[in-house]
N, CA and C of each residue as an Amber inpcrd file, in Angstrom:
protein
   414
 -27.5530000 -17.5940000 -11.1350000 -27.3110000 -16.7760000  -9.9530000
 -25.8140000 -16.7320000  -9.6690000 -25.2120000 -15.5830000  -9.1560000
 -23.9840000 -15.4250000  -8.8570000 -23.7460000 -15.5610000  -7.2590000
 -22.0170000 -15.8520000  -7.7150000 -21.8780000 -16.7920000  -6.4480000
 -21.0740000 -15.6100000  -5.4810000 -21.9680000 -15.1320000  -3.7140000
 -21.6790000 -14.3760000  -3.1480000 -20.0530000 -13.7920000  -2.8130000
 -20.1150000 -12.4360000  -2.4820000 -18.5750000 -12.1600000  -2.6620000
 -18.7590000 -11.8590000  -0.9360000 -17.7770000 -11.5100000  -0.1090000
 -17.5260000 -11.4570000   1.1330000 -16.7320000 -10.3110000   1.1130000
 -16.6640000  -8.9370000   1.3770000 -15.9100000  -7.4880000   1.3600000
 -16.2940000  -6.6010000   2.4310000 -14.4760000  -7.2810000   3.0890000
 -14.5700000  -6.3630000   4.2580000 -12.9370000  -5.2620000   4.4800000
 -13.8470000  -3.5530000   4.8450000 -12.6890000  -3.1290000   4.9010000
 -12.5620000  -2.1610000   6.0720000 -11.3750000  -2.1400000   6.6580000
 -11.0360000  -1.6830000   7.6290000  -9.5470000  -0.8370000   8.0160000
  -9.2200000  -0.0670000   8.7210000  -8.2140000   0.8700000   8.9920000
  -7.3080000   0.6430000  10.2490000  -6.1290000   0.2480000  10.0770000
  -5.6930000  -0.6000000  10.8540000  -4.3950000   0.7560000  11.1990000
  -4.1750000   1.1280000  12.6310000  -3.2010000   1.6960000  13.2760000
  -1.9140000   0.7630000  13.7210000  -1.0630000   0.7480000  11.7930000
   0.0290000  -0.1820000  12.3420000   0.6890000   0.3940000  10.9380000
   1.9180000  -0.4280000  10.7140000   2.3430000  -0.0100000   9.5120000
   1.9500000  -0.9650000   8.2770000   2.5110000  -0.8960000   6.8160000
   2.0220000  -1.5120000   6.1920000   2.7610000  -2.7200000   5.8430000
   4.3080000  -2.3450000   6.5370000   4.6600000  -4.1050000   6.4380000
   4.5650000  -4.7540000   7.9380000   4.1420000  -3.8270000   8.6670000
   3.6240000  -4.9660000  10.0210000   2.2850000  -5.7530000   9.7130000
   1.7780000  -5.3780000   8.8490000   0.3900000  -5.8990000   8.6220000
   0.5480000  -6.8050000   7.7660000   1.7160000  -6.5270000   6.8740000
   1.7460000  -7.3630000   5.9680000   2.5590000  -9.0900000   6.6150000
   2.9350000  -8.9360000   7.3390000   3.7810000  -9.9120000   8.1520000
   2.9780000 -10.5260000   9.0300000   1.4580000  -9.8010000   9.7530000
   1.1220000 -10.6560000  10.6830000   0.0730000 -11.4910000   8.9530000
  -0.4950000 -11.1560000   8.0520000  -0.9820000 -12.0140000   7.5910000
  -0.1250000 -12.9850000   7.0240000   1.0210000 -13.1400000   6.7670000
   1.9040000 -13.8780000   5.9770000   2.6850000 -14.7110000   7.2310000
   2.2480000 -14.5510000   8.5150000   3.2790000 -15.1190000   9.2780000
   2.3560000 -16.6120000  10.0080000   3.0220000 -17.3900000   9.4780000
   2.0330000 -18.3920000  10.5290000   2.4440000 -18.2480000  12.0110000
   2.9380000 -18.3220000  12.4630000   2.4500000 -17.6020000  13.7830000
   1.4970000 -17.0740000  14.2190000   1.4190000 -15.5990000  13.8200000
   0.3500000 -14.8500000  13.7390000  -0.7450000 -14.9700000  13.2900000
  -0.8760000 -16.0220000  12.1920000  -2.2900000 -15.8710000  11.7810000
  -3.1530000 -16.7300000  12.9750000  -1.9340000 -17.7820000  13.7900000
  -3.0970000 -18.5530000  14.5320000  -3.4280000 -17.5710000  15.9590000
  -2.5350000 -16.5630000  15.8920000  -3.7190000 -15.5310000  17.0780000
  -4.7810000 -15.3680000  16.6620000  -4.7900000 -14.8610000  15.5390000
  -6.2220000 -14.1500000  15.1680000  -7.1330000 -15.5070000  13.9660000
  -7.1540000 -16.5080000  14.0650000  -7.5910000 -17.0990000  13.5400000
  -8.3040000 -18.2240000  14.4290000  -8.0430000 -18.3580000  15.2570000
  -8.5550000 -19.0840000  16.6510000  -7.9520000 -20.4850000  16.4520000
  -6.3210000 -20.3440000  16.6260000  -6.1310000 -21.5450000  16.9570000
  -5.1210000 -22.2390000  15.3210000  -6.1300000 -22.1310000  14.2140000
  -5.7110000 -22.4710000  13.0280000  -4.5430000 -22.0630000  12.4070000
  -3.8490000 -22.1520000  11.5590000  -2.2190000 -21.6480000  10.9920000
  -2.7150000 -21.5210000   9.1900000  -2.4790000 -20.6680000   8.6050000
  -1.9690000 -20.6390000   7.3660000  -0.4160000 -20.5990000   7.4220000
  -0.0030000 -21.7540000   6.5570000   1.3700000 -21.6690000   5.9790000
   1.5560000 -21.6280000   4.4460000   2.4510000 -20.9290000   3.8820000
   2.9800000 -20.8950000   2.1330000   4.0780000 -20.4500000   2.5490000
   4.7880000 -20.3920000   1.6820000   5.9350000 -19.2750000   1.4360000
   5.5790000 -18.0580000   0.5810000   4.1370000 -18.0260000   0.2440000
   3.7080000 -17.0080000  -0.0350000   4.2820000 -16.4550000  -1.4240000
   4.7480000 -17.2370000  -1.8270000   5.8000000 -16.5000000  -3.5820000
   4.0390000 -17.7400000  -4.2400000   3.9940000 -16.5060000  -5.5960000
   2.8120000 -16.9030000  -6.4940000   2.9810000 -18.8250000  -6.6960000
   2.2230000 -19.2930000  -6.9140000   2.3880000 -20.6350000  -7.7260000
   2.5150000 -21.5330000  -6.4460000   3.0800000 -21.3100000  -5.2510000
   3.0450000 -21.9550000  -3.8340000   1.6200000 -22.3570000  -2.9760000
   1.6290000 -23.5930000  -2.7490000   0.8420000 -24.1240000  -1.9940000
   0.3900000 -23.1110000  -0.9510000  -0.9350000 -22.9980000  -0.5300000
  -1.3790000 -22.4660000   0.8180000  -2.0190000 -23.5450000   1.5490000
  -1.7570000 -23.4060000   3.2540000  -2.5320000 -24.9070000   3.6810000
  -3.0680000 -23.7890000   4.8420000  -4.5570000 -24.3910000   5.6500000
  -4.6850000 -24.4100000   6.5360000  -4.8880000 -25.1440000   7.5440000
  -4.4560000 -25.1190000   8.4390000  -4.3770000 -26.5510000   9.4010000
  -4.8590000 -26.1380000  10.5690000  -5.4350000 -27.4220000  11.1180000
  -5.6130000 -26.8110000  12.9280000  -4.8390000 -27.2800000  13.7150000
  -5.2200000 -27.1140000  14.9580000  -3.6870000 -27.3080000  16.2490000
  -3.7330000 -28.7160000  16.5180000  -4.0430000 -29.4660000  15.5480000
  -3.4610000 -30.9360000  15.9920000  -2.5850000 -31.2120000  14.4110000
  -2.0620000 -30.1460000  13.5800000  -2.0650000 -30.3070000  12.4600000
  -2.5290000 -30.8150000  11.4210000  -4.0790000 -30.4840000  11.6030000
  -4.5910000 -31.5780000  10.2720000  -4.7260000 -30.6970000   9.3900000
  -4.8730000 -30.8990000   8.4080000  -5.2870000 -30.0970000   6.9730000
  -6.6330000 -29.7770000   7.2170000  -7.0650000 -28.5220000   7.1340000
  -8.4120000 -28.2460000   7.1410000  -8.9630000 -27.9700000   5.8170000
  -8.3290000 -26.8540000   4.9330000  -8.5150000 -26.1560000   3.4090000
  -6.7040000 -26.3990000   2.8620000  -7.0200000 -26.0410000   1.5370000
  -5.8690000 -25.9440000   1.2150000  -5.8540000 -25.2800000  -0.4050000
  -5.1320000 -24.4290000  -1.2350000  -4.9900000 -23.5700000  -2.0110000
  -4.2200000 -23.2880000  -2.8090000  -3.9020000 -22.2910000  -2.9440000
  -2.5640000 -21.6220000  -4.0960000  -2.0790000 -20.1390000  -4.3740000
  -0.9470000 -19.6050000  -3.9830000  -0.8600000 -18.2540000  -4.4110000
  -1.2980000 -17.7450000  -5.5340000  -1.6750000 -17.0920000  -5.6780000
  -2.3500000 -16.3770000  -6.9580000  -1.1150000 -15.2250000  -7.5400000
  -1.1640000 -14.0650000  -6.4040000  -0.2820000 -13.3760000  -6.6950000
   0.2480000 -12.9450000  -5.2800000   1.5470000 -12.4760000  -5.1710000
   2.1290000 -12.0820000  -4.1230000   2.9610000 -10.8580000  -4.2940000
   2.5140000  -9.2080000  -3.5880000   3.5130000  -8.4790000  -4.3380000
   3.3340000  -7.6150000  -2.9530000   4.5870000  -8.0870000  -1.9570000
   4.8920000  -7.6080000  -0.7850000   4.7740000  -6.3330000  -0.7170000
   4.5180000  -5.3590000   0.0520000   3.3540000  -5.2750000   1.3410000
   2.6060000  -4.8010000   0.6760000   1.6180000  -5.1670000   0.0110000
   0.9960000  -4.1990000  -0.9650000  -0.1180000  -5.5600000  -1.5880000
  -0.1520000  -6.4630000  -2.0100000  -1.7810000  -6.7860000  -1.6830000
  -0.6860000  -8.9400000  -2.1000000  -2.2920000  -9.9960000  -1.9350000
  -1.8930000 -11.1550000  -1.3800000  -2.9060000 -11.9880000  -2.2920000
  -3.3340000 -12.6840000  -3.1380000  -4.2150000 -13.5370000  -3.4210000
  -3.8180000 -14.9810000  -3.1840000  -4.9520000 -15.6440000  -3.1440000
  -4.9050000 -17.0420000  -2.8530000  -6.3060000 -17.7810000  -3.2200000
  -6.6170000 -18.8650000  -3.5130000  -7.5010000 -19.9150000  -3.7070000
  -7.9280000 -20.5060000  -2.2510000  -8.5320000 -20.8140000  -1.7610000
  -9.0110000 -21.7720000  -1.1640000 -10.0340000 -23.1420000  -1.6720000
  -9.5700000 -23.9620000  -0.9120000 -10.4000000 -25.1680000  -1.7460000
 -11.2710000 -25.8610000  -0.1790000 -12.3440000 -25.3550000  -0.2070000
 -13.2750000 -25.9880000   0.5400000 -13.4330000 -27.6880000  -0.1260000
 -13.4420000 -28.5590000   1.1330000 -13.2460000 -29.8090000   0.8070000
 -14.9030000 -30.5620000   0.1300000 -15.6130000 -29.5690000   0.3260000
 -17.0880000 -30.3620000  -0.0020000 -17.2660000 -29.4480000  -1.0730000
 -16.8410000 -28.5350000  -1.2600000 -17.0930000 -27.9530000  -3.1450000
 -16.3520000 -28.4620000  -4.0830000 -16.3340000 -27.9570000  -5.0150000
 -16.2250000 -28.3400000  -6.5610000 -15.1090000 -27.0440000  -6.9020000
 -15.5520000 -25.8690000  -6.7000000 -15.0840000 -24.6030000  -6.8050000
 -14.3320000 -24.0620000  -6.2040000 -12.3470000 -24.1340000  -6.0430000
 -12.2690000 -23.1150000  -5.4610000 -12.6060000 -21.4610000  -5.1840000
 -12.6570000 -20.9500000  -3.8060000 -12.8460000 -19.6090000  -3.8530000
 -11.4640000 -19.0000000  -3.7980000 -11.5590000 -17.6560000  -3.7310000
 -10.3000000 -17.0700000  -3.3660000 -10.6500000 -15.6030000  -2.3450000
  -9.3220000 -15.5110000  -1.7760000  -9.3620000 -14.6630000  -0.8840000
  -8.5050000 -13.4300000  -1.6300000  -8.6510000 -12.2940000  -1.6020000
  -7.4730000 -10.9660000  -2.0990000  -7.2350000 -10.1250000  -0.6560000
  -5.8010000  -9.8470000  -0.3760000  -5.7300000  -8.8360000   0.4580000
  -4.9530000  -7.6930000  -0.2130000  -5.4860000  -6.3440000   0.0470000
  -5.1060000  -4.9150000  -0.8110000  -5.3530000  -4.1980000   0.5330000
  -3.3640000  -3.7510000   0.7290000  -3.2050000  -2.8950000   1.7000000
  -2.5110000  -1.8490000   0.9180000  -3.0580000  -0.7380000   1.8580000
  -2.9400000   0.4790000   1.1690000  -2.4540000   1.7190000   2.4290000
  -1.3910000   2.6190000   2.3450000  -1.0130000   3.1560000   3.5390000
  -2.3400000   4.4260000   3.2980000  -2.6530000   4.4560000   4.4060000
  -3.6720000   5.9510000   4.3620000  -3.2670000   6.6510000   5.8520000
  -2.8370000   7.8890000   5.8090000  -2.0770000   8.5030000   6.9790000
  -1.4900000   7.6750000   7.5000000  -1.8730000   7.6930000   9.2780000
  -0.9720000   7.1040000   9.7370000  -1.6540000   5.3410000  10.3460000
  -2.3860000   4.9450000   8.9650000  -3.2070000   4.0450000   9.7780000
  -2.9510000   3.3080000   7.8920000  -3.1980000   1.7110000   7.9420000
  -3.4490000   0.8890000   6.4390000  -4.7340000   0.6890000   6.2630000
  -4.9830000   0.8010000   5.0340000  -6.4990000   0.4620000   5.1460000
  -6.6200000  -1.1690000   4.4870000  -7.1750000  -1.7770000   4.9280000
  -7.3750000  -3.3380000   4.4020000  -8.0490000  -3.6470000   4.1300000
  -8.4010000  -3.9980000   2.7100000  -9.5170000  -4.0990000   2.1220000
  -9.4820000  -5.8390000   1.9720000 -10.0600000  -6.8370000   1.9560000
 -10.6060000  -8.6160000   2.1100000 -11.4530000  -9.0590000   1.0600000
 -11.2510000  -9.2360000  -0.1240000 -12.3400000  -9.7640000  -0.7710000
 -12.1090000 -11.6040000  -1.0140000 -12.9930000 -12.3490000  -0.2390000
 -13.2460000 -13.6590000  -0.3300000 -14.6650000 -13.5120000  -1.1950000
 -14.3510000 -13.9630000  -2.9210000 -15.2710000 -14.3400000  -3.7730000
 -15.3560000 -15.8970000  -4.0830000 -15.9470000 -15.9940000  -5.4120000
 -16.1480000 -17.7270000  -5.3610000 -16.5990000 -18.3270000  -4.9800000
 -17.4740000 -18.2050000  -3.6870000 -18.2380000 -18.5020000  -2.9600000
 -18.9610000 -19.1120000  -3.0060000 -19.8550000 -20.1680000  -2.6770000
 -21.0320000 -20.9020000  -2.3980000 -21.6210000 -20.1310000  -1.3520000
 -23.1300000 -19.8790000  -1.8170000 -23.9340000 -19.5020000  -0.2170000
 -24.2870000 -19.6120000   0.8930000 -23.8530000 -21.2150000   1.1220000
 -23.7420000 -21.7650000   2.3360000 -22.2020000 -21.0520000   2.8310000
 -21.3410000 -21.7090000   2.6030000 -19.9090000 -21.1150000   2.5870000
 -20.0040000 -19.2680000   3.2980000 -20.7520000 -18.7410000   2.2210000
 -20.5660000 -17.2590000   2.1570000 -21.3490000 -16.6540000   3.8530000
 -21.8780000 -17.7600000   4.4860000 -22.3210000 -17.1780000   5.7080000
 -21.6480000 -17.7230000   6.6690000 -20.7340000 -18.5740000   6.6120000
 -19.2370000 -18.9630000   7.5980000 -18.4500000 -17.9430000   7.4040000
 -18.2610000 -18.0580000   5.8520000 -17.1550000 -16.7300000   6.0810000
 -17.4200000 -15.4750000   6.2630000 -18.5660000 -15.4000000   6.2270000
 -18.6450000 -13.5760000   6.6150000 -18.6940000 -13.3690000   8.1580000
 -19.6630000 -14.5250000   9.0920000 -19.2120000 -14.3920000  10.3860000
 -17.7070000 -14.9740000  10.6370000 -17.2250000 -15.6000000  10.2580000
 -16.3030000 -16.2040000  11.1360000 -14.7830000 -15.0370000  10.3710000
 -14.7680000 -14.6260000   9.1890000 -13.9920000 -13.1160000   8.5170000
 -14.4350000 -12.4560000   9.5610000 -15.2240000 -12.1500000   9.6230000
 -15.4390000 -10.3070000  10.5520000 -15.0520000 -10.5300000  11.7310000
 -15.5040000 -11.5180000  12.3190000 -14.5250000 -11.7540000  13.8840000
 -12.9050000 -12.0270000  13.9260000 -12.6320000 -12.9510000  12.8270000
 -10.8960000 -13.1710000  12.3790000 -10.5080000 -11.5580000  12.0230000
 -10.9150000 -10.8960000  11.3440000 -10.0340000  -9.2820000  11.3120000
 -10.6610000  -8.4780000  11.9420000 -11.1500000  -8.5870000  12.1190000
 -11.5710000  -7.8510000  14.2430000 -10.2170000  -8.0610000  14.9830000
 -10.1580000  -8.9240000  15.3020000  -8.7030000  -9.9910000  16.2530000
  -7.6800000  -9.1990000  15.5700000  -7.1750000  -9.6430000  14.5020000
  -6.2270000  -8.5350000  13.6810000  -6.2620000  -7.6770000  13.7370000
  -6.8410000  -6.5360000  13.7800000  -6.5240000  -4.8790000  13.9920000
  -6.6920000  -4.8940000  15.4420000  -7.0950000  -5.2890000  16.3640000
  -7.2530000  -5.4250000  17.7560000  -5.6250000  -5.9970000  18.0030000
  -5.1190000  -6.7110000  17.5090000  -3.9530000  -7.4510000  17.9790000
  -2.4010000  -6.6240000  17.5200000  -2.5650000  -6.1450000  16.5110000
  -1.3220000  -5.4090000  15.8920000  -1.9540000  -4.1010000  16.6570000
  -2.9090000  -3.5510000  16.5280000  -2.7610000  -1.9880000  17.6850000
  -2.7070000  -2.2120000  18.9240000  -3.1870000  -3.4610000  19.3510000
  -2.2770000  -3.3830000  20.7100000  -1.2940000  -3.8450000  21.0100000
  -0.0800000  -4.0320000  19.7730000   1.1110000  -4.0850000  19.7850000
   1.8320000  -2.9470000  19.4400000   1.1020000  -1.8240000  19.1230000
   1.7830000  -0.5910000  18.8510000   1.7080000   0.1320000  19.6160000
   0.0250000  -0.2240000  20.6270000   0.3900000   0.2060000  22.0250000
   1.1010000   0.0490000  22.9090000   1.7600000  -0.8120000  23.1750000
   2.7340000  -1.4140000  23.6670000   4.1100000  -1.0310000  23.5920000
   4.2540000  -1.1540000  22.4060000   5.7070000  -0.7460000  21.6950000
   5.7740000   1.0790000  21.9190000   4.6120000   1.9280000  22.5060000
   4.5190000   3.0700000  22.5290000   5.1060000   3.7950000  23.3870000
């Protein structure tokens, strides 16, 4: 049996290196992540960590590939698997809106039903958070 993929895509009213910055920015990711931080420096072959707000290590990973503003891979290493998964982000300008496409594969099936609720609410927050910074900025 194959191991579930997680693909979510959505159209985000922002530009494509604002989008590309709130995922690459730790800062930002802990708005829309509830609390948690991804940090790398984001160049291929670089550590990815995620931590929560007391800084502990929660997951932790590896760039895969990095090819600014234009798409993002990474590993994640769930601490009770065997398997890392990985996450891909592929942004793409479409008019005046990016479209963002999320594929978290690799998956375990337990796994694959955290991340699909707890993904769809995390980039919910994200296109909710950068358009209402463009509202703003309007």
């Amino acid at each position: 049996m194959s191991n579930p993929t997680f693909l979510y895509v959505t159209y985000i009213a922002t530009t494509i290196e604002q989008l590309w910055d709130a995922i690459t920015s730790d800062s930002f990711t802990q708005q829309y992540l509830g609390e948690e931080q991804l940090q790398s420096d984001w160049q291929a072959g670089s550590p990815v960590e995620q931590v929560n707000s007391e800084g502990e290590l929660e997951r932790k990973g590896e760039v895969l590939r990095s090819q600014p503003p234009h798409e993002l891979s990474y590993t994640f290493q769930f601490f009770d698997h065997t398997q890392p998964s990985r996450v891909r982000f592929l942004l793409e300008p479409s008019g005046t809106r990016v479209k963002l496409t999320v594929i978290h594969d690799r998956l375990e099936a337990q796994s694959y039903l955290s991340v699909s609720r707890r993904g769809t609410m995390c980039l919910s927050t994200l296109k909710r958070l950068l358009e209402l910074e463009l509202a703003i900025a309007a």
